[in-house]
C-alpha positions as CSV (number, residue, x, y, z in Angstrom):
1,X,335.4,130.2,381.5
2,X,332.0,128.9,381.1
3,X,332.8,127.7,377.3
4,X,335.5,125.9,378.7
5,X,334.0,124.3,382.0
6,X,331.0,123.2,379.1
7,X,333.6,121.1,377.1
8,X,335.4,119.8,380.4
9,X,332.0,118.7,381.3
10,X,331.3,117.4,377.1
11,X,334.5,115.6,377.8
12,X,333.8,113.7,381.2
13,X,330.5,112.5,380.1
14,X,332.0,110.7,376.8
15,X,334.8,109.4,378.7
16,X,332.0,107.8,381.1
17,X,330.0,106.3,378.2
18,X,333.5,105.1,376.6
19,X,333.9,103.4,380.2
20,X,330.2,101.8,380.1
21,X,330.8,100.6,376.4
22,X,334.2,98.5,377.4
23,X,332.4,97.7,381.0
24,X,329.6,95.8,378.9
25,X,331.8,94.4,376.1
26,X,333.7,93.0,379.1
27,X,330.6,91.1,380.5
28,X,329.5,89.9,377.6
29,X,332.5,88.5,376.9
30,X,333.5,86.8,380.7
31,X,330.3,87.0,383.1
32,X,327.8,84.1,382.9
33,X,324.7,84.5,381.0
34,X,322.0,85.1,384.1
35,X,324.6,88.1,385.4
36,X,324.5,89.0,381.6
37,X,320.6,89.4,381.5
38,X,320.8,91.1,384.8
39,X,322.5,93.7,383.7
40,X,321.2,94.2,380.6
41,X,317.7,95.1,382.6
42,X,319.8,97.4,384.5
43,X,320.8,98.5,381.4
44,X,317.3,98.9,379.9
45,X,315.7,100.9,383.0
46,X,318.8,103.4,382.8
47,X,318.1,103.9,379.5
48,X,314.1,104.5,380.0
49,X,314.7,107.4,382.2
50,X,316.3,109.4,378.7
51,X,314.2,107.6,376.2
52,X,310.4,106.3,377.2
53,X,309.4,105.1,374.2
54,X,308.8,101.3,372.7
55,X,309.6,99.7,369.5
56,X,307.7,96.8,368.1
57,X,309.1,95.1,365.0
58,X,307.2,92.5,362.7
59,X,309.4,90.6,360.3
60,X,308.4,89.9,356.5
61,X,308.9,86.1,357.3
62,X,308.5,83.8,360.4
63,X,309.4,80.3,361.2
64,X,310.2,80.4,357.3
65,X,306.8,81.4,356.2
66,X,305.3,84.9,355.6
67,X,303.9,86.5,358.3
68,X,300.1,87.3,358.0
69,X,301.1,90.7,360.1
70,X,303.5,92.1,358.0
71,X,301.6,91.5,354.9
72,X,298.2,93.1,356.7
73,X,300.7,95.8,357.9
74,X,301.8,96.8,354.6
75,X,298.0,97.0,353.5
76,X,297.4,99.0,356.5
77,X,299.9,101.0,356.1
78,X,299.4,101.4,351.9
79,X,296.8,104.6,352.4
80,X,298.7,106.8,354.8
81,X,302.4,106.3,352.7
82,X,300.7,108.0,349.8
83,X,299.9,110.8,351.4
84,X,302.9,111.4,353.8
85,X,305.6,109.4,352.6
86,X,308.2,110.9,350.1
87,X,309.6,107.5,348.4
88,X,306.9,105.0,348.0
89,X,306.7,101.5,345.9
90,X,304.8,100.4,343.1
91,X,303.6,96.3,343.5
92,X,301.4,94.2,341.5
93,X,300.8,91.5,344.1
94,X,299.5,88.3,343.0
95,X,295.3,87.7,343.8
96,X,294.7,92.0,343.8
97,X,292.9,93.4,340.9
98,X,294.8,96.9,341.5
99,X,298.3,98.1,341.9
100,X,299.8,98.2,345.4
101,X,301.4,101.3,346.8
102,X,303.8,100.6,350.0
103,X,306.0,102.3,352.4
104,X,309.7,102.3,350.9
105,X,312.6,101.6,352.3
106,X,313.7,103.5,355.5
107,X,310.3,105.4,354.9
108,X,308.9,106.4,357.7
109,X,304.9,107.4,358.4
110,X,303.0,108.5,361.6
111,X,299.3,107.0,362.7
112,X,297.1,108.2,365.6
113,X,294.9,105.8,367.4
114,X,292.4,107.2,369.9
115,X,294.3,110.3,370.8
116,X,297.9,107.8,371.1
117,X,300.7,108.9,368.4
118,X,302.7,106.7,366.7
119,X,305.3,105.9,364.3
120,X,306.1,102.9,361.8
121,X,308.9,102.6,359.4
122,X,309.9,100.2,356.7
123,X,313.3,98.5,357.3
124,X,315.9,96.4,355.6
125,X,319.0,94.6,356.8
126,X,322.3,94.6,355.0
127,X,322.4,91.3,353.1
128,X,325.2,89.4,354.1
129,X,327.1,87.8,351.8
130,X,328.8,84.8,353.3
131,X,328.8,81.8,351.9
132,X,326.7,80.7,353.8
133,X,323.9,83.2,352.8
134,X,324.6,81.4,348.8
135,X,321.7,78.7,350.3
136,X,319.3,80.9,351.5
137,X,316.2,82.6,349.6
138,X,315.8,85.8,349.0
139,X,313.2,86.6,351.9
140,X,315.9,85.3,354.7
141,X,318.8,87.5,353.4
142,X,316.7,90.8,353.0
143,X,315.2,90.7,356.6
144,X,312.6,93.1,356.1
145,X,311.0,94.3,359.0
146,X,308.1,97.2,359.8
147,X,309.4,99.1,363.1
148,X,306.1,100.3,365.1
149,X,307.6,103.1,367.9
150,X,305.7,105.0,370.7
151,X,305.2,105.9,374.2
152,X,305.7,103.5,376.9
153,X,302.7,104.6,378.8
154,X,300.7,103.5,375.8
155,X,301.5,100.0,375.7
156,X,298.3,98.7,376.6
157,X,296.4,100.3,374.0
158,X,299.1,99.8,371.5
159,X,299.3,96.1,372.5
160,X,295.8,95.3,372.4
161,X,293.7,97.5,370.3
162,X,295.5,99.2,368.2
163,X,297.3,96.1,366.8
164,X,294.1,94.5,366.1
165,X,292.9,97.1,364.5
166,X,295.7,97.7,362.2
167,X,295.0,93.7,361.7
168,X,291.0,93.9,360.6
169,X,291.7,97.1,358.7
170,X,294.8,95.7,357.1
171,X,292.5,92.7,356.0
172,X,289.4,94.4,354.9
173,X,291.6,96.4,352.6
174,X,293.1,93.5,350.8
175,X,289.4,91.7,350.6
176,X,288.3,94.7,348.8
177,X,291.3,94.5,346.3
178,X,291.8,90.8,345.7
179,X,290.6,89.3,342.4
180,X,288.2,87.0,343.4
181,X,288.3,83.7,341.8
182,X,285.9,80.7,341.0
183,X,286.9,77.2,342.2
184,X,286.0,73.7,340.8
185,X,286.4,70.5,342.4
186,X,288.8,68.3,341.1
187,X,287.7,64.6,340.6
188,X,288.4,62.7,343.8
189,X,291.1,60.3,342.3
190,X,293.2,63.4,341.0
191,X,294.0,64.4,344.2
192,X,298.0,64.2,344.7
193,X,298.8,62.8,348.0
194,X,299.9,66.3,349.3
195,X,295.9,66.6,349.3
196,X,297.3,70.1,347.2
197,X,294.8,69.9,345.0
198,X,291.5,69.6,345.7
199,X,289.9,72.4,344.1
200,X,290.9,74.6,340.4
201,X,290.3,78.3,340.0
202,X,289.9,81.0,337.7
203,X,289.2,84.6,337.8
204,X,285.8,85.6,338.3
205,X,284.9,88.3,336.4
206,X,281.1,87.6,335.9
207,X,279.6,91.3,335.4
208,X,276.4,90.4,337.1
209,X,274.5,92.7,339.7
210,X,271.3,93.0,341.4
211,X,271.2,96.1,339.1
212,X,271.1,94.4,336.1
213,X,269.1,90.8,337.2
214,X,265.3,90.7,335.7
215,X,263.4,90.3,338.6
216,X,260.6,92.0,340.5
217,X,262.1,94.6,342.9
218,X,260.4,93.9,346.0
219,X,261.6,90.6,346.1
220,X,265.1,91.5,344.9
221,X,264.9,93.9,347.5
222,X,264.2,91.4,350.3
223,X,267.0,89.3,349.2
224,X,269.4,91.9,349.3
225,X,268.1,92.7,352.8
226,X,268.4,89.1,353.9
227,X,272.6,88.9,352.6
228,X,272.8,92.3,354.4
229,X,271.6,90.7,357.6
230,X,273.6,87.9,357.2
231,X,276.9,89.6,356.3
232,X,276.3,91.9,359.6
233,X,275.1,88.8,361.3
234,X,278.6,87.9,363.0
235,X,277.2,88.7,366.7
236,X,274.0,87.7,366.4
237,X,275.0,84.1,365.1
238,X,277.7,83.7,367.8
239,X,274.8,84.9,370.6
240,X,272.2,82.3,369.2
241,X,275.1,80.0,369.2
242,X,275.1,78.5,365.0
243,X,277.4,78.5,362.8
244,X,277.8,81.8,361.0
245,X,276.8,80.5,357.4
246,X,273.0,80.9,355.5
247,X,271.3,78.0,352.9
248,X,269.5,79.3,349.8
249,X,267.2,77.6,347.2
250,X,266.8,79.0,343.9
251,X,264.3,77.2,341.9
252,X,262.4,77.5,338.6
253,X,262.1,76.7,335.1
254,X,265.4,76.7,332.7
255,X,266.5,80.1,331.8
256,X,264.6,81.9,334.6
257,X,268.2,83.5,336.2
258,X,269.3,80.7,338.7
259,X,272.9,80.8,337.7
260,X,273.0,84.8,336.9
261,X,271.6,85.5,340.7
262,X,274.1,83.3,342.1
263,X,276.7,86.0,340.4
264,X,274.9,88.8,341.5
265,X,275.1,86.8,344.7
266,X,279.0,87.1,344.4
267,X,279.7,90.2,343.5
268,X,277.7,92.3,345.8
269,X,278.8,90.2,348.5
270,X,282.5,89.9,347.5
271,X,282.8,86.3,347.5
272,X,284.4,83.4,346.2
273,X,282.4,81.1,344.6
274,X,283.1,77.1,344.8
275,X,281.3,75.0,342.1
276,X,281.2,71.8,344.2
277,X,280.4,69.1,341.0
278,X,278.7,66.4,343.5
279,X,280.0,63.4,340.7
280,X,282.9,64.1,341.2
281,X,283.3,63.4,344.8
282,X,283.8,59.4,345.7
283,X,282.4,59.2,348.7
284,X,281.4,61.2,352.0
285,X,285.0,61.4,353.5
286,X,285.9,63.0,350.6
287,X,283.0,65.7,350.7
288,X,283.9,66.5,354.0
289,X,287.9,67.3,353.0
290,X,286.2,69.9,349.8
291,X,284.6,71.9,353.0
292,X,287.1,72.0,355.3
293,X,289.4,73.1,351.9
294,X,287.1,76.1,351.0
295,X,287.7,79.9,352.6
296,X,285.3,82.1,354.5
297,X,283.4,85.1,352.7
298,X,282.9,82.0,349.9
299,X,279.7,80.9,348.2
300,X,279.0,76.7,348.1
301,X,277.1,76.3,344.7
302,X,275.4,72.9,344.1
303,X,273.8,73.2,340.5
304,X,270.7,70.9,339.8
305,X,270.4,69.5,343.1
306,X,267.9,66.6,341.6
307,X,270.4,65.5,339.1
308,X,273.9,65.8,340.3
309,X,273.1,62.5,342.2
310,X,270.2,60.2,344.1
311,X,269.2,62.5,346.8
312,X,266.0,62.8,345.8
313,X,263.6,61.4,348.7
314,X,261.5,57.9,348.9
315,X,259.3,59.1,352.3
316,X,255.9,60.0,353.0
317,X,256.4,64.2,352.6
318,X,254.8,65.9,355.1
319,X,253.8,69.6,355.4
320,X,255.2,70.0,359.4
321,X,257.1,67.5,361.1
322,X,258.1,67.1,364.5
323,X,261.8,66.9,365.9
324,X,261.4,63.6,366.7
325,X,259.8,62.7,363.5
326,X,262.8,64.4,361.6
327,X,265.1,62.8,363.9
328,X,263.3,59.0,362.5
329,X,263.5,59.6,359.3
330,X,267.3,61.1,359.1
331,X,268.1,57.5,360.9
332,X,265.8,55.5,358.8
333,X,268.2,57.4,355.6
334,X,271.6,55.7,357.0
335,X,269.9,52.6,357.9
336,X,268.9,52.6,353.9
337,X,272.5,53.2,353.0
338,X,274.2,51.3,354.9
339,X,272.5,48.6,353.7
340,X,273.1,49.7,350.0
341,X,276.5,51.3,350.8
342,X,279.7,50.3,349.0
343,X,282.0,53.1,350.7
344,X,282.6,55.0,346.9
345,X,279.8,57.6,347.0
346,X,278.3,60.4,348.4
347,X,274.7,59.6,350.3
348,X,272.1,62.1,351.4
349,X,273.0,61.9,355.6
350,X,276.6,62.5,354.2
351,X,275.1,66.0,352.6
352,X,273.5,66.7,355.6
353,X,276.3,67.0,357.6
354,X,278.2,68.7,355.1
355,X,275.4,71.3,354.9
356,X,274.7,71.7,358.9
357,X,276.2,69.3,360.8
358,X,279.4,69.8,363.1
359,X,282.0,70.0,360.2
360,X,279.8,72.6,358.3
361,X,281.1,75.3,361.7
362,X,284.8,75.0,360.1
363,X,284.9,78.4,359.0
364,X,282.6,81.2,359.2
365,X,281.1,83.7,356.9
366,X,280.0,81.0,354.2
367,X,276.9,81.0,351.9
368,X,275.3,77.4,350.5
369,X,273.6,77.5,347.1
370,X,271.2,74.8,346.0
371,X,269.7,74.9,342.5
372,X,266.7,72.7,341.0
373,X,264.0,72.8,337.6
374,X,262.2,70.6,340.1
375,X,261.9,71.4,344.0
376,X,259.2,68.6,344.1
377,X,261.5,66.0,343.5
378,X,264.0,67.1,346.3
379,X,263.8,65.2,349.8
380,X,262.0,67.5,352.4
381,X,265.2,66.8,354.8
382,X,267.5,68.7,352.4
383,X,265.7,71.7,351.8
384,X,263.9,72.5,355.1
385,X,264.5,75.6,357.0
386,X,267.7,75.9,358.5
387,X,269.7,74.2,356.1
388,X,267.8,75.6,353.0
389,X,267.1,79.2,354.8
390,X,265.6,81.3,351.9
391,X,263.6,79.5,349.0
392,X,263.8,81.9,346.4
393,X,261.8,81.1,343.1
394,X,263.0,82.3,339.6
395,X,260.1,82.5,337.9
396,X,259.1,83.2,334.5
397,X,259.2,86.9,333.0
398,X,257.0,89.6,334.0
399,X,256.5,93.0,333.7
400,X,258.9,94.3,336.2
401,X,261.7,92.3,335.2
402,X,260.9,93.0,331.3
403,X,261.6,96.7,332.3
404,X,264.7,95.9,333.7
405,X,265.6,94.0,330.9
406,X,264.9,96.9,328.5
407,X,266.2,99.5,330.2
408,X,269.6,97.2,330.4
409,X,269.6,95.9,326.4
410,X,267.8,99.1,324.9
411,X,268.3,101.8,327.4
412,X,264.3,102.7,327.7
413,X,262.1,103.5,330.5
414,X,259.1,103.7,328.9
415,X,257.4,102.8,325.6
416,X,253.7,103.0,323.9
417,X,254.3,99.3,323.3
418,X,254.9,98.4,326.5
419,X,251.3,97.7,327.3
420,X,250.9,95.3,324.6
421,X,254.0,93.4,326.1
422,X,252.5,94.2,330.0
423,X,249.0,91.9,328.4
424,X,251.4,89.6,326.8
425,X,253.4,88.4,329.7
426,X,250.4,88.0,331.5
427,X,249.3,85.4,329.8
428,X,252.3,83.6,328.5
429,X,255.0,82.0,329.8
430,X,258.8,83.1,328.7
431,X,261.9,83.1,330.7
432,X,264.0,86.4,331.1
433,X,266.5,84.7,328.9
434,X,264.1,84.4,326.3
435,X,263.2,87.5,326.4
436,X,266.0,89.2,326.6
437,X,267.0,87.3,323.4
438,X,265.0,89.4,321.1
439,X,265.8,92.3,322.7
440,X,269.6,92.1,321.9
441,X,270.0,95.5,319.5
442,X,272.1,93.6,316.9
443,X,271.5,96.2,313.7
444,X,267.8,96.5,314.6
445,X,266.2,99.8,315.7
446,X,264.7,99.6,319.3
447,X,261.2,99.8,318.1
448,X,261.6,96.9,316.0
449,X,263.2,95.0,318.6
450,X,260.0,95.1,321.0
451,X,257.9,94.6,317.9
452,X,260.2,91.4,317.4
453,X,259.3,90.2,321.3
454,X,255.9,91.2,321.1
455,X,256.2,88.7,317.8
456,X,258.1,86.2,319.8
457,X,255.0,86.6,322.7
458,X,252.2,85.9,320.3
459,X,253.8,82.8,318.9
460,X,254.5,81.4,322.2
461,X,250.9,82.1,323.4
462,X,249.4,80.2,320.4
463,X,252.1,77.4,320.9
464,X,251.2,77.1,324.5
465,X,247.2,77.4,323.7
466,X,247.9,74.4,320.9
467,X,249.6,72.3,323.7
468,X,246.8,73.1,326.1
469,X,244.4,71.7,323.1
470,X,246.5,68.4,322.0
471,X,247.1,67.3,326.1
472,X,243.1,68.0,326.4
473,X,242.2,65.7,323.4
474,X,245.0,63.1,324.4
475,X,243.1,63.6,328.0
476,X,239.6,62.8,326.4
477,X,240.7,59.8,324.3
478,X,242.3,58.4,326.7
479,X,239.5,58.8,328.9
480,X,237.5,57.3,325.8
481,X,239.4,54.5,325.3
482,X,240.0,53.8,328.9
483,X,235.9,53.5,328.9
484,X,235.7,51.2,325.7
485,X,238.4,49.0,327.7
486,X,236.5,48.8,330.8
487,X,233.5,47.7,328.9
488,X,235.2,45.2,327.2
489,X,236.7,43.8,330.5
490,X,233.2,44.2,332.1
491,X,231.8,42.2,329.2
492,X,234.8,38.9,329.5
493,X,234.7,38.7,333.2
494,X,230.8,38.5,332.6
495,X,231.0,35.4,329.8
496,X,233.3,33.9,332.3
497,X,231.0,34.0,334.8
498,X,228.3,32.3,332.8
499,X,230.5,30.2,331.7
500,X,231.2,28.5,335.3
C-alpha cells in the first residue's frame, strides 16, 4: 500500500513539473518580455528554496579579447588541480619559463577561503558547426568557461574578497613563472603608425646575483635592504602620496660592475629591464610615449648618462639649494632650449619630467637606472635626491670583493697568499673585471692563478707609480717653463716701456 501510494505520489509530482515545463515554454513563446522576466524571478526564488547555492562563470574570452580573469583563474587554480584533480593538462604558455599544469575539461576542484567552501570547474561548450561558425576563431567556438559555485549566504565574501584574492594570487604566480625579457628602444622613425612597436625584446637570462657581484658586503647589504623597502613600499608611497618608483646612480671607473649590478638588480627583484638608448629618441614627445609603453615591476636603464646626449650642466653647482633656487634654474633650462630648440631632440627639462614629473606616476612599481664614468660632469638637477634616490659608487677592487671573486672563479675561502693580495689592493687601483680576469682557471692550477694576479698587481702598481712620476715632471717643466715665459714677457713689456 505504501509502495504504491509512494509511486502515485512519484507520479503526480512529474506530471506537475511536465505542466511547469509546457507552462514556461508557453510564455516564452506568447507573453511579452517584462511578464517574461517576471516570471523567471518567480522562477529563480522557487528554485532557491531546493538549491541555495550561486554559480559564477568567467569566460576564456570577452568583448573578443582574452579575459585577464580567466587566464589569472587558471594560474590560481594550476596548484590545487595537481593535487586533487584526476585529468589535468600539460601547456607551455608563451612568456613562462616552466610548463603549465591546468584543470581539464569537466574537471572539477574545491577551495576554502576563510572558513567559506567552494567549488570551480573547467567547462567547454559543444562547438557548433554551422556555417556560420566556418568565420569564427577558434577561442569563440570552444566557449571555455571556469564555473565558480557556492553558498548563497556567502556572496559577499565570495564577491569581494575571495575574487580578488584568487586575482593577486593568480598574478603573483604567473610573475614568478614568466620569462623575463630585456627591451630596447626602437629608433623613433621606425615606429609603424600602429605605435606597435616602440620597444624589441629578448630573453633575459643574465645569471647575475648579489651572490656572485664583487663588492663589499655591508654596502651590498644596504642595497638590498633599500630594493626590499622599496618593493614592500606600496602603502607607504600611496600614504606620502609619490609615485611608487625609486632613482639609482651607479658610478665609477670602467669595469667596476655598473652593468653586472644592474642584473643583479633584475633578477633578485624580478624585473624587466628596458635599455632606453637616449639617441635614439627624436624628441621629448617621443620620450614620453617609451614610458607610458614600459610595464610595472620594470627596471629604466640609461647607460653613460654624460654621453648618451648634452645633459651635462652649464650652472654654478651648488652643495644645497633652496626650492626656489631649484625652481630658477629648471626655468632658466627651458628658457635655454627654447631658444636653441628645433623640436627633433630630447632636452634636459624633457628628462626631468620623464624621470619625476606627472607622466613618470603612469604605472607603479618601476625602478630608474642612471650610469656615468664621470658623476662630475652630470647636472646637479638630474641626479639630486628624489629623482636619483641612492648614489651607489662602483669602486675599484678591494679586499672584500677579491674574496668574493675567488671564492666564485676558484672556489677558495682562504689562502696564505691572500695577504700579499690584501697589501696589494691597498695600494693599487684595478677593477673587479680586471681582476677577475686572471683569476679565470683556464688550464692553470689555483695557486698559480693568484700568483698570476699578484703578478698582474705588481705591474699595475709600478705602471701607476711611473704615471705618478712622468705627470710630476710634466707638472715641474711646465711650471719651469711657464716661469722662463713670464720672465721673458716681464722683460718685453719692460723695453716697451723704455721705449715710450
Amino acid at each position: 500500500m505504501n509502495m504504491t501510494m509512494m509511486g502515485g505520489s512519484w507520479a503526480e509530482l512529474g506530471s506537475r513539473i511536465a505542466g511547469l515545463v509546457f507552462v514556461w515554454a508557453t510564455i516564452q513563446q506568447f507573453f511579452p518580455n517584462q511578464l517574461r522576466i517576471y516570471f523567471e524571478k518567480l522562477i529563480d526564488r522557487f528554485l532557491a528554496t531546493f538549491y541555495p547555492y550561486i554559480q559564477i562563470t568567467i569566460h576564456e574570452y570577452s568583448d573578443g579579447r582574452r579575459n585577464e580573469v580567466y587566464t589569472a583563474i587558471k594560474t590560481y587554480l594550476g596548484a590545487k588541480s595537481t593535487v586533487q584533480a584526476r585529468s589535468l593538462k600539460a601547456d607551455k604558455v608563451k612568456n613562462s619559463k616552466s610548463i603549465v599544469i591546468s584543470l581539464d575539461n569537466s574537471e572539477e576542484v574545491t577551495d576554502e577561503f576563510n572558513g567559506v567552501k567552494l567549488w570551480w570547474a573547467l567547462k567547454q561548450t559543444v562547438r557548433n558547426t554551422t556555417m556560420f561558425t566556418l568565420y569564427q576563431s577558434d577561442s569563440e567556438e570552444e566557449r571555455k568557461y571556469y564555473k565558480l559555485t557556492f553558498h548563497r549566504r556567502y556572496r559577499d565574501i565570495v564577491t569581494g574578497a575571495y575574487l580578488s584574492h584568487v586575482m593577486e594570487e593568480g598574478k603573483a604566480i604567473q610573475l614568478k613563472n614568466r620569462q623575463r625579457k630585456l627591451y630596447t628602444n626602437n629608433p623613433s622613425d621606425k615606429w609603424s603608425w600602429s605605435g606597435k612597436n616602440l620597444w624589441s625584446h629578448i630573453v633575459f637570462e643574465h645569471p647575475a646575483t648579489f651572490q656572485t657581484l664583487a663588492m663589499d658586503p655591508k654596502k651590498k647589504e644596504e642595497i638590498i635592504n633599500d630594493l626590499i623597502g622599496f618593493n614592500k613600499g606600496k602603502d607607504y608611497y600611496a600614504k606620502v602620496g609619490k609615485a611608487w618608483k625609486r632613482g639609482y646612480l651607479l658610478y665609477g671607473p670602467p669595469g667596476t660592475g655598473k652593468s653586472t649590478m644592474i642584473a643583479a638588480m633584475a633578477n633578485f627583484m624580478n624585473y624587466d629591464v628596458y635599455d632606453l638608448e637616449l639617441t635614439s629618441v627624436n624628441n621629448n614627445t617621443n620620450l614620453r610615449k617609451l614610458l607610458i609603453d614600459t610595464t610595472s615591476k620594470s627596471i629604466i636603464v640609461i647607460e653613460d648618462i654624460d654621453c648618451s646626449l648634452d645633459l651635462t650642466g652649464k650652472r654654478k653647482k651648488k652643495n644645497e639649494k633652496s626650492e626656489d633656487e631649484e625652481h630658477n634654474d629648471l626655468i632658466h633650462i627651458k628658457e635655454k632650449e627654447k631658444e636653441k630648440d628645433d623640436g627633433n631632440k630630447v632636452t634636459l627639462s624633457g628628462l626631468l619630467n620623464f624621470i619625476d614629473g606627472i607622466w613618470s606616476a603612469c604605472g607603479p612599481e618601476r625602478i630608474i637606472i642612471f650610469t656615468t664614468n664621470h658623476v662630475d660632469k652630470l647636472d646637479a638637477a638630474l641626479i639630486r635626491r628624489g629623482r636619483m634616490d641612492m648614489h651607489i659608487e662602483m669602486s675599484y677592487c678591494k679586499f672584500e670583493a677579491f674574496k668574493v671573486l675567488a671564492k666564485n672563479y676558484l672556489d677558495i675561502d682562504s689562502h696564505p697568499l691572500f695577504g700579499t693580495i690584501d697589501s696589494l689592493l691597498q695600494e693599487t687601483d684595478m677593477s673587479p673585471c680586471d681582476v677577475a680576469e686572471n683569476l679565470i682557471p683556464k688550464t692553470a692550477s689555483k695557486e698559480t692563478c693568484l700568483n698570476d694576479l699578484i703578478e698582474a698587481l705588481n705591474k699595475a702598481k709600478e705602471s701607476a707609480k711611473l704615471k705618478t712620476e712622468k705627470e710630476a715632471k710634466n707638472k715641474k717643466l711646465s711650471s719651469k717653463a711657464a716661469k722662463k715665459y713670464s720672465h721673458i714677457w716681464m722683460q718685453m713689456i719692460g723695453k716697451l716701456r723704455k721705449e715710450k
